[in-house]
C-alpha positions in Angstrom: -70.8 16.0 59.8 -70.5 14.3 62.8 -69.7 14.7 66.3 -69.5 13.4 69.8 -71.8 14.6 73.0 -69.9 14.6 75.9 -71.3 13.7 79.5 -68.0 14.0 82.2 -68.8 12.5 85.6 -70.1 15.3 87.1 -73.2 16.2 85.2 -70.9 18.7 82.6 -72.4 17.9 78.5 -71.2 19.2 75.6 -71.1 18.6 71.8 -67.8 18.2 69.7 -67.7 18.3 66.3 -65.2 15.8 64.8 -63.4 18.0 62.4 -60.3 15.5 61.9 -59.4 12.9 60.1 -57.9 11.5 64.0 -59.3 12.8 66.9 -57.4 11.8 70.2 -59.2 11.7 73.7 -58.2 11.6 77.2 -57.6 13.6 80.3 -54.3 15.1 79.1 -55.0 18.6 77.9 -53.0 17.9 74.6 -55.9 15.9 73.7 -58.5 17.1 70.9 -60.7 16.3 73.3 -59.6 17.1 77.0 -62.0 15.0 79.0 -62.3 16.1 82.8 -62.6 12.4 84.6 -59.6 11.2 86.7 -60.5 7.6 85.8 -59.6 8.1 82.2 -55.8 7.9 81.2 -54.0 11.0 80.0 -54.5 8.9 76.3 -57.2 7.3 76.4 -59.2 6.8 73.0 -58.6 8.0 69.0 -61.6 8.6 66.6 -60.8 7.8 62.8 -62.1 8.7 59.7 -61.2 7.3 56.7 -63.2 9.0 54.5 -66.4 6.8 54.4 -66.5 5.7 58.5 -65.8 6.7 61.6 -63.8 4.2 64.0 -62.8 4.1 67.8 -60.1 2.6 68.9 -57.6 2.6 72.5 -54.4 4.1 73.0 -54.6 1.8 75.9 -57.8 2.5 77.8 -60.5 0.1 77.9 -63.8 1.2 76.6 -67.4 -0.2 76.3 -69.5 0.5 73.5 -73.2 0.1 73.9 -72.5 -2.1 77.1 -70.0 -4.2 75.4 -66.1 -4.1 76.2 -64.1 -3.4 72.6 -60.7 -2.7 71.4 -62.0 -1.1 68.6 -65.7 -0.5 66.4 -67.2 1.5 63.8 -69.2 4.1 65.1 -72.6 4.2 64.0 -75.3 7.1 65.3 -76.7 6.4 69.0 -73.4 4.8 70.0 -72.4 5.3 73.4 -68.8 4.7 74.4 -68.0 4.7 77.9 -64.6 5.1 78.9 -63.9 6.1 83.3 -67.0 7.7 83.8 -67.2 9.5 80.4 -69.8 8.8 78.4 -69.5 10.0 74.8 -72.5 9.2 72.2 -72.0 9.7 68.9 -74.1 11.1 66.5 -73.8 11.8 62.5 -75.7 13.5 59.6 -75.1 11.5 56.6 -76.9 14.0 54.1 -74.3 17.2 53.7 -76.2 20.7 54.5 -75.2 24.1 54.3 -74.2 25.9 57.5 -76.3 27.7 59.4 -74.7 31.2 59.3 -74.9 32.8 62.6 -73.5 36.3 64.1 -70.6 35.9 66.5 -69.8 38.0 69.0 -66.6 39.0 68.2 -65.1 38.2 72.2 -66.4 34.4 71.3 -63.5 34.2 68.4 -60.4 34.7 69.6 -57.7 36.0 66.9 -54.5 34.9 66.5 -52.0 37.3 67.7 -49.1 38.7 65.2 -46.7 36.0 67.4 -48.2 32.7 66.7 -50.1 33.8 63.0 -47.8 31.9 60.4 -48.1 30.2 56.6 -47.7 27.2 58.7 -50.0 27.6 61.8 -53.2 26.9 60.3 -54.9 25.5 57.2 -58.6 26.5 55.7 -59.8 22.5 56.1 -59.4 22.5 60.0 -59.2 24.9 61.5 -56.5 25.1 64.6 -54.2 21.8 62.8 -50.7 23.0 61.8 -50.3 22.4 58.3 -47.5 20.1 58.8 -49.0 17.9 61.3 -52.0 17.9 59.1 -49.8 16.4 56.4 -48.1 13.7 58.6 -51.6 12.9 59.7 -53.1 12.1 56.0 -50.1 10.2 55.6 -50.7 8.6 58.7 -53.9 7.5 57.5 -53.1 6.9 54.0 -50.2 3.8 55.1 -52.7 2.4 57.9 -55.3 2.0 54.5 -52.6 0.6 52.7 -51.0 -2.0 55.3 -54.4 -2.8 56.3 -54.9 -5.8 54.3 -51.5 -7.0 54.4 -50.8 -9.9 56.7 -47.2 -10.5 55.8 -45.4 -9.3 59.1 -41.9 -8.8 57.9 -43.1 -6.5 55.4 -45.1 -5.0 58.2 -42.4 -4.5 60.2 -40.1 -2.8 57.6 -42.9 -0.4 56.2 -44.0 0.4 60.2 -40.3 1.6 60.4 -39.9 3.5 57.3 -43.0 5.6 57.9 -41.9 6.1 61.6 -38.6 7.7 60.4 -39.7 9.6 57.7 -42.5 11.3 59.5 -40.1 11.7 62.8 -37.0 13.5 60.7 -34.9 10.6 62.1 -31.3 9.1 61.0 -32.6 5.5 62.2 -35.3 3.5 63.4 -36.3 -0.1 65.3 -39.2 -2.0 66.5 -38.8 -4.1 69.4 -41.1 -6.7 70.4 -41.8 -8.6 74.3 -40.9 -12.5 74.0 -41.5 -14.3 77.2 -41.2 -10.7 79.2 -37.7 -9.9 77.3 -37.2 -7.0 74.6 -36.7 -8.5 70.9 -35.6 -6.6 68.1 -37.7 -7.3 65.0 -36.8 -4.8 62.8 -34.1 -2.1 62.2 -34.1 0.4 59.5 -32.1 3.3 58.6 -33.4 6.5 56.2 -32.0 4.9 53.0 -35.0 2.3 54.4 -32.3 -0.9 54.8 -31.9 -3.2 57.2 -29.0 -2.0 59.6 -27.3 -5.0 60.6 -26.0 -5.9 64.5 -28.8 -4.1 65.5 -28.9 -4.6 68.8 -25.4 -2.7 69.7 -26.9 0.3 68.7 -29.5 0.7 70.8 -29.5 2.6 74.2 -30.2 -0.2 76.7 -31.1 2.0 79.4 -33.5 4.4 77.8 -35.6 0.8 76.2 -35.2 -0.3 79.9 -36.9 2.9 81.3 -39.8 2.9 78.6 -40.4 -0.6 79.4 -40.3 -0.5 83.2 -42.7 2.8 83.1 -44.7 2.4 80.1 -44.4 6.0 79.1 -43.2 7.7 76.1 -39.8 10.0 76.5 -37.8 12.1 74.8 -34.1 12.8 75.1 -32.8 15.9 73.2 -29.3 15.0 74.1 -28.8 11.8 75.8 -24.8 12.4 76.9 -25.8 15.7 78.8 -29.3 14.7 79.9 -28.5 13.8 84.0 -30.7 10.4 83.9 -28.8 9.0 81.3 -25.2 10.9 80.5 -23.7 7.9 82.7 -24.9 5.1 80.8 -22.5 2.9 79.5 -24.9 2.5 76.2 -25.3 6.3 76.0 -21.4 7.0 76.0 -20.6 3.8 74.0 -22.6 4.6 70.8 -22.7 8.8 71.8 -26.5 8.7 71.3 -28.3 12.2 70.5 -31.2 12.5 70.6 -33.4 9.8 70.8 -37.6 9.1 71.1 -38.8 5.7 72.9 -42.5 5.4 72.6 -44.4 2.3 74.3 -46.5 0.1 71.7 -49.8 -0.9 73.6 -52.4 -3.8 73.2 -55.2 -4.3 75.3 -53.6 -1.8 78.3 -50.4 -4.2 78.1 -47.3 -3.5 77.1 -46.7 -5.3 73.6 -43.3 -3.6 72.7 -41.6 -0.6 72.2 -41.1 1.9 68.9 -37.6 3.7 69.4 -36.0 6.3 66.6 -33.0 8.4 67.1 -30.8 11.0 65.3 -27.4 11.2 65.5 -26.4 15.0 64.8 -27.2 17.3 67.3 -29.0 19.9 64.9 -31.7 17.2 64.3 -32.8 17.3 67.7 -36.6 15.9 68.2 -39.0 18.2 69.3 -42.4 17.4 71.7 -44.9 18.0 68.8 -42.6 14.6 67.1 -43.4 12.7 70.7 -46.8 13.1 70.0 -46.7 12.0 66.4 -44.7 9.1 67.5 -47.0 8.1 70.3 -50.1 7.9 68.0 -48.3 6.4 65.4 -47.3 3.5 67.7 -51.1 3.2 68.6 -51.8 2.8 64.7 -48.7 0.5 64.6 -50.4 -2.0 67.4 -53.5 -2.1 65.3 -51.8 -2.8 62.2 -49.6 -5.7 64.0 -52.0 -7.3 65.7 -54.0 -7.7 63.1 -51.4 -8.9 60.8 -50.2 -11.5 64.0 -53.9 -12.7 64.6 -54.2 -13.4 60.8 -51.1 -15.5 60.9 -51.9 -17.5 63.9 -55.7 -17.9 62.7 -53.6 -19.2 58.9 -51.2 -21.5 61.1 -54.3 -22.9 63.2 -56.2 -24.3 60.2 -53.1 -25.0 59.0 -52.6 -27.3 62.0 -56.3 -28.2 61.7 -55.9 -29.2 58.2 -53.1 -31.4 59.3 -54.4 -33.2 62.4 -58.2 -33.8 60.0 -55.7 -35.3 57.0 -54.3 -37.7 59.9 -56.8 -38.5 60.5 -58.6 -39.2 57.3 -58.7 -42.2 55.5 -60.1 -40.9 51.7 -63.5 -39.5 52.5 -63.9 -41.3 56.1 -63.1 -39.5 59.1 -61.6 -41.0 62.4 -58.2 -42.2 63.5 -58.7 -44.4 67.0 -57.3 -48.0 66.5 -60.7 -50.0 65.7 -60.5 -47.7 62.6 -57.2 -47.8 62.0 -57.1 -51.5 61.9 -60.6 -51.4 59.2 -58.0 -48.9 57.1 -55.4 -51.7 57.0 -57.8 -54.5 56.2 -58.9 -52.2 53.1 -55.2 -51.6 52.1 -54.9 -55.3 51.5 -58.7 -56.3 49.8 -59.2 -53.2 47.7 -56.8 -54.1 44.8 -58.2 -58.0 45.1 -61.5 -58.8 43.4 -63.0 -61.0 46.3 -66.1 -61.0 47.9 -66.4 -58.4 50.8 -69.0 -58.6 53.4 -69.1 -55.5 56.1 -70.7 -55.9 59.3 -71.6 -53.1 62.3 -74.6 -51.2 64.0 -76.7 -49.3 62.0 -75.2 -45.8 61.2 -71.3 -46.3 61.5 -70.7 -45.7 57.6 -71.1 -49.3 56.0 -71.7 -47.8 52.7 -68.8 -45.2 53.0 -66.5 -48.5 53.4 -67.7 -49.8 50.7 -67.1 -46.8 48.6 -63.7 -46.8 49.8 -63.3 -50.2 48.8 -64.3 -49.7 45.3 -62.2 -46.2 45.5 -59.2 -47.8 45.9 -59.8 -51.1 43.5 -58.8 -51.4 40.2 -62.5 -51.2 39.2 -62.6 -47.5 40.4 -63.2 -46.2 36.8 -66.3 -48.4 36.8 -69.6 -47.7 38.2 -70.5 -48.3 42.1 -74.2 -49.1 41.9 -76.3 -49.4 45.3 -79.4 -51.6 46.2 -81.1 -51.0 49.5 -82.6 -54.8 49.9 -84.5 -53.7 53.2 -86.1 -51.1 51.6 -87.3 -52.6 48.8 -90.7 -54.4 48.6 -90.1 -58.3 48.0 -92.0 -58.7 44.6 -90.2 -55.9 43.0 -86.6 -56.8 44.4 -85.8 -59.7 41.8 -86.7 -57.1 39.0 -84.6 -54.5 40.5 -81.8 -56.7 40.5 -81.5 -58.6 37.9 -84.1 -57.0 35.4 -87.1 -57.6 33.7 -87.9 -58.4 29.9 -90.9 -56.6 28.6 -94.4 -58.1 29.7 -92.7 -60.3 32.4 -95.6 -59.0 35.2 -98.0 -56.3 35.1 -96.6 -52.9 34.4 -93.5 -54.2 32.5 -93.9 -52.4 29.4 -90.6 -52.3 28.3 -87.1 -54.4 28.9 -85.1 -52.6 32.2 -82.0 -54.1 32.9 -81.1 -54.9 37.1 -78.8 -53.1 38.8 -76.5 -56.2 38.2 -76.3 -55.2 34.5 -75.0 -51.7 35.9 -73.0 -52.6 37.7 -70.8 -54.1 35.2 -67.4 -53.5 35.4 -67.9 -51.8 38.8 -69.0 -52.5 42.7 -72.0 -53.6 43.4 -73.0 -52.6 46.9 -75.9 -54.9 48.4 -77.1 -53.1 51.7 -78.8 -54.9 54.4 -78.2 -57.9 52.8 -80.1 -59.4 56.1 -83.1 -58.4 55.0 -83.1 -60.7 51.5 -86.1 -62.9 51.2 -84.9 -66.9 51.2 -86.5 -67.1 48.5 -84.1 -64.6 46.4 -81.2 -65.8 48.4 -81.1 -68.9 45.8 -81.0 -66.6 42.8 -78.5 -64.5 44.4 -76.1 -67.4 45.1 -76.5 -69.0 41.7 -76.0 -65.0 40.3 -72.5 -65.2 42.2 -71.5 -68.2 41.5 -72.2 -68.4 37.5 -71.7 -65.1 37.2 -75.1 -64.8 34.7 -78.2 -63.2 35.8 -81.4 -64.2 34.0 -83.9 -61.1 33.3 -87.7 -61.7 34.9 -89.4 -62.9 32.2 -86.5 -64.3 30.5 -84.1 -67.6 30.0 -81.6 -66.1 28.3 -78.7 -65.3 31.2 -76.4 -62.7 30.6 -72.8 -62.6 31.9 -71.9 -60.1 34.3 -68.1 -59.2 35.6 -69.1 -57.6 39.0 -67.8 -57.4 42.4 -69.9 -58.0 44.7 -70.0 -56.3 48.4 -72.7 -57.0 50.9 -72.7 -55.1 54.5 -75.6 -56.1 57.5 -76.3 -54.9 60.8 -77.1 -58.0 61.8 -75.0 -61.0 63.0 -75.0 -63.5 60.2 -74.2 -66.8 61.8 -77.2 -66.1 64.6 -79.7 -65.8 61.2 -78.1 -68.7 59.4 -78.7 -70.9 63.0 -82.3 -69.6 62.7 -82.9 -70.8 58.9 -83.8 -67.6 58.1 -80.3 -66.9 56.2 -78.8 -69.6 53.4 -75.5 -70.8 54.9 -73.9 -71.1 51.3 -74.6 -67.3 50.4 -73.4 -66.5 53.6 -70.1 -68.2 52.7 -69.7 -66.6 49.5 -71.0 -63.3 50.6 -68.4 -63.5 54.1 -65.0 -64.4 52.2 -63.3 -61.7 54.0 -65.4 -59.6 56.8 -64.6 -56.3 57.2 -66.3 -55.4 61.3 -67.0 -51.2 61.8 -66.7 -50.4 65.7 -69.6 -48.7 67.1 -69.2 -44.8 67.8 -69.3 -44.9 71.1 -66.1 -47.6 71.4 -64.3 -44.8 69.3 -62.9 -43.0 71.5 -62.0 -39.2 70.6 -63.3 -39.5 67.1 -66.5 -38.4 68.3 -65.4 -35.5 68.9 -63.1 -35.5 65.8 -66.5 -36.3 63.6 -68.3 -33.7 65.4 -66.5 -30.7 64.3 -66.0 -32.5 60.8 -69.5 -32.2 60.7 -70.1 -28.7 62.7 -67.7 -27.0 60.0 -69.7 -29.1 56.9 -73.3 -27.5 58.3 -72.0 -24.3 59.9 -70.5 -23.6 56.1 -73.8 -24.8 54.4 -76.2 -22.8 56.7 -73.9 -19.8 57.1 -74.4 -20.6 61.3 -72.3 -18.9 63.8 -71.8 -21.8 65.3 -67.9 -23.1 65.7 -66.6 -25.4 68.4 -68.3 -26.7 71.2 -68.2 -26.1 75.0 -66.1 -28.5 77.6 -69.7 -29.6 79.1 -70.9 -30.2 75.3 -67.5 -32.8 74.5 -68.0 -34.9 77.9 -71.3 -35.5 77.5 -70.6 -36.4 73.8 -68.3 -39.0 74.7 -70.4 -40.3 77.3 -73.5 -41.0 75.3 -73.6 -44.1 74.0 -74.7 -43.1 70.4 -77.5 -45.6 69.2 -77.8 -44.5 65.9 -73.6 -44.2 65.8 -72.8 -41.8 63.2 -76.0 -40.8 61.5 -77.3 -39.8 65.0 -74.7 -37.5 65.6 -74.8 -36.2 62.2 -78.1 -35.0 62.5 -78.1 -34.1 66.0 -75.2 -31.5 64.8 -77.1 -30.8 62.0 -80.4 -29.5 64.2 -77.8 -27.8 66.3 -76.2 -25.4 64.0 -79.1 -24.5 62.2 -80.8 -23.0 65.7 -77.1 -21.7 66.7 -77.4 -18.6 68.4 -74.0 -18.4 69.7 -70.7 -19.4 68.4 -70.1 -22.6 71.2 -72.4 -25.4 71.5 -73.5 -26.5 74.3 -75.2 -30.4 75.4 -78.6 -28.5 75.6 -77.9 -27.6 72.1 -77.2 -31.4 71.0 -80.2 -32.9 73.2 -77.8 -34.3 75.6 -79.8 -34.5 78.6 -78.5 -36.3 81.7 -81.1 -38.5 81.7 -80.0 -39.2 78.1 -76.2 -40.2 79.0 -75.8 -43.4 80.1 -76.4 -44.5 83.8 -73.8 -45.1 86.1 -74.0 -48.8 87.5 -72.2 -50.1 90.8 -69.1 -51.3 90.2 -69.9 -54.5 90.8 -72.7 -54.9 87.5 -70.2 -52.9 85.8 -67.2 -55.9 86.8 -70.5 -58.7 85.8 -70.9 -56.8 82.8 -67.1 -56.5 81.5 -66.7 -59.9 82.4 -69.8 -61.2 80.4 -68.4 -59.4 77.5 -65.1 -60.3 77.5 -65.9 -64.0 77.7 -67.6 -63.5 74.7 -64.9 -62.1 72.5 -62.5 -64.2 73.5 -64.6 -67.4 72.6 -66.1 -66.1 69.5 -61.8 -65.6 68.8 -62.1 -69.4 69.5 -64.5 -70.7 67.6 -66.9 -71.3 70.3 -63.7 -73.7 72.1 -65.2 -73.7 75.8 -61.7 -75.7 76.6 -59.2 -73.5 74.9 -60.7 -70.0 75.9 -60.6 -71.3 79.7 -57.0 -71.9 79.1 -56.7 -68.6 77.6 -58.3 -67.0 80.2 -56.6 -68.9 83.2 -59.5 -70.2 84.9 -61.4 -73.8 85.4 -62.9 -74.7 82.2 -66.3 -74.8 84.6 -66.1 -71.3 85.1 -67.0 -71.1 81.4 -69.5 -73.6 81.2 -71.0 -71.6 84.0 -71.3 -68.9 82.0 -73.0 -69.8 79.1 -75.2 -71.9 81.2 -76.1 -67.8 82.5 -76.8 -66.7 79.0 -79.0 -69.3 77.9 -81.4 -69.0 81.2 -80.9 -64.7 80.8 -82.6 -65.8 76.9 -85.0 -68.6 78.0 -86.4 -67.3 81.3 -85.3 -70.0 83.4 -83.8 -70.2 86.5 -79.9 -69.1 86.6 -76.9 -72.2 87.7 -76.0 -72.2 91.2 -72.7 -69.7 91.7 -70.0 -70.9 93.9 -68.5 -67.2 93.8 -65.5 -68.3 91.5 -64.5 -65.2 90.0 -63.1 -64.3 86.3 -61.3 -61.6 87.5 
């Protein structure tokens, strides 16, 4: 059994047993339990039990359980639920005993005199509930179990309506909604449970008006000889009866309005039917909004699902134009068996390209085989390449084939190709060109019908000036370059690949982790993002696994101030756009000093000037003279 312990504002306690299946609560003395506080509404608060639980919920007070503002919670013992400056803690004995029996002095029991005892008046499971209202309650309860875990509002709507009328005795029914401050009716049903059609002509617009203007229930027994409304145009129009207009509440604001009505004067509603009514409208709230948050949670992934397949390219996320154009350079290699070198900082998802590549090629039936050659020591990368024949070198006790022979009829993906020893470089030039690799250990070349792409972080020209890169692989490595933008020139894909990654993790480690805070999205578009992608990826991934809250903040992702990057006067800033733009537009060129002046509208000495700068910023020496001529 369980029950509440009741502590009213000025010191009074005392227990209640919750008897019912709904208990209602407030200071209105038609309440279950009357509660003596004038800061709690005349209906403040309904306890349900659905048989296995017990659950509180408004009728349009606000409440705190434990500390902590609700709408509604399942009570558990110990809970305290504060409502004005009522506190009510609840307490419940989950092993059934036998009562105590006791002695009663027989003044304590009051007995129910020969004018109120009836067949009807009270039942042997609670004590004091007419039987009828007993009924309408189980019922009550019975369609809030069943519409519970429907989310299909229309049907909502129409079953809200049916159950209002039968339970009321009434000829019709209709739910009306607020849109934008305005009454909208939603649904309209008569007792043959259709649809009554122009539904809005049959409504009393005066008595909706009243309900909505005061936010209290009413009942009219006859609306054309009750004074407030008898000269109503609506009233005398449509020759209303009698009619009930209850206020549908969420959160203490007014979120529509339930309004049934008879039409033959010997149905006339009674007050006990107002107070069905009123709680049913409290259970209809419940029901709607969670049926409404349900659909707006379905049509936000929805969207979500929408905006991430925009902007998703197969398995790669991002959509800013750097991308964009790397999508469209794909679109025209992938179905072409050249050559494809890919270029970019460390971390922005040079091997995801490639897979992409090989995704969307003819050869994406075949196998896409991957060799790290940075991470491999030199002695054993020839072996791992092209193979070994049995007793080639120590330790070779059988034939292996490379990853060249597995790679036939697929992509082979050569990673870092920077890091290659010069050495190799020959074999893997006479490999591409021929076609035939040649085992370790063995003269015999096999054929091999690969593709081949290669993808560096480094710059490939700068290594080939240095001699520590052969210019003729570079050639037939680089027949079409395919150049990944940095993460920090992308824009709001950082934020894009964030959550792509928060939901990934947060789903994987069961976090509570979900979005991110305002402070948390500046600061990650104004880091700059060293490691690009695979620094953000696990910087999320440390993040939601130490989640304690559902929003992460920049503490959370190690975003530091002093981690961001520093603000420069605008003048470095100018120096430093400036030095960079030069750049790009003469590596467009080709390096034409001439032609990227005349680009750029300035003295061809301005450029000479320039690179005159870069070469003493590399060698130390003393910077040209500067005669203030400026770019920009």
């Amino acid at each position: 059994m369980a029950s509440l312990t009741v502590r009213t504002p000025d010191g009074k306690v005392r227990t209640v047993s919750l008897l019912k299946r709904i208990t209602s609560l407030g200071r209105g003395s038609d309440n279950d339990v009357p509660l003596e506080d004038a800061n709690v509404p005349a209906s403040a608060l309904h306890v349900t039990f659905d048989g296995t639980r017990y659950e509180v919920g408004s009728l349009g007070a606000t409440f705190h359980v434990n500390g902590k503002r609700r709408d509604n919670h399942a009570l558990s013992t110990g809970d305290v639920v504060k409502v004005g400056g009522t506190e009510l803690t609840f307490s419940r004995e989950d092993a059934p005993r036998e009562p105590v029996r006791r002695e009663v002095p027989e003044r304590e029991v009051p007995l129910p005199s020969a004018a109120t005892a009836s067949s009807d008046s009270h039942t042997a499971e609670l004590p004091g509930v007419v039987g009828r209202e007993l009924v309408l309650l189980k019922r009550l309860t019975a369609f809030s179990e069943r519409l519970f875990g429907s989310y299909d509002v229309d049907r909502i709507l129409e079953s809200l309506l049916d159950e209002a009328i039968e339970v009321t005795r009434a000829d019709k029914g209709f739910l009306i909604l607020m849109e934008s401050g305005e009454p909208r009716v939603k649904a309209a049903r008569n007792v043959a449970r259709e649809n009554i059609e122009d539904a809005v002509e049959k409504l009393s617009d005066s008595i909706i008006a009243k309900v909505v203007k005061d936010q209290k229930a009413i009942i009219v027994a006859d609306a054309l000889d009750a004074p407030e409304f008898k000269a109503s145009e609506s009233v005398v129009n449509l020759k209303v009866h009698s009619v009930m207009c209850v206020p549908v509440m969420h959160k203490g604001d007014l979120f529509g309005v339930l309004y049934v009505g008879n039409d033959r004067l010997v149905n006339r509603f009674e007050p006990k039917s107002l107070d069905m009514l009123t709680v049913f409208a409290a259970q209809a709230s419940l029901l709607l909004q969670n049926a409404l948050l349900v659909n707006d949670l379905k049509l936000d992934n929805t969207e979500l699902r929408r905006k991430l397949e925009d902007q998703r390219y197969g398995d790669i996320v991002g959509a800013c134009q750097g991308m964009r154009d790397v999508y469209k350079r794909i679109d025209k290699i992938a179905p072409t068996d050249i050559s494809v070198l890919i270029t970019g900082e460390t971390g922005t998802g040079k091997e995801l390209i490639a897979r992409e590549i090989h995704r969307r090629s003819p050869r994406t039936k075949g196998p896409f085989i991957t060799v790290n050659c940075g991470a491999i020591p030199e002695n054993l990368l020839e072996s791992e390449l092209f193979g070994h024949a049995k007793g080639a070198f120590t330790g070779a006790v059988a034939t292996r084939p490379g990853k060249f022979q597995a790679a036939i009829g697929g992509t082979l993906f050569l990673d870092e190709i920077g890091e290659m020893p010069l050495q190799l470089q020959v074999k893997l030039l006479r490999a591409l060109q021929d076609k035939v690799v040649y085992k370790v250990g063995e003269n015999r070349g096999e054929p091999v019908d690969i593709r081949v792409v290669a993808a560096t972080n480094k710059i490939l020209e700068e290594e080939v000036k240095r001699n520590t890169f052969r210019e003729d692989l570079y050639y037939r490595l680089n027949v079409v370059t395919v150049k990944l933008p940095p993460l920090r020139e992308r824009g709001e894909d950082v934020i894009v690949l964030g959550r792509f990654f928060l939901q990934k993790y947060a789903r994987e480690f069961n976090s509570k982790a979900r979005g991110f805070t305002p402070a948390a999205a500046v600061s990650m578009k104004k880091y700059g993002w060293p490691g690009n992608i695979r620094e953000l990826e696990n910087r999320l991934k440390k993040a939601v696994v130490l989640a304690d809250k559902p929003l992460l903040g920049a503490d959370d992702l190690d975003l530091k101030p002093e981690n961001l990057e520093p603000i420069m006067p605008l003048l470095q800033a100018k120096e430093e756009f400036q030095k960079r733009y030069i750049n790009e537009v003469l590596a467009r060129n080709n390096g034409n000093r001439t032609k990227t002046a005349k680009d750029l509208g300035v003295d061809p000495r301005t450029i000479f000037r320039h690179l005159e700068k870069l070469e003493a910023e590399k060698t130390g020496g003393p910077l040209p003279p500067d005669d203030n001529e400026e770019l920009l």
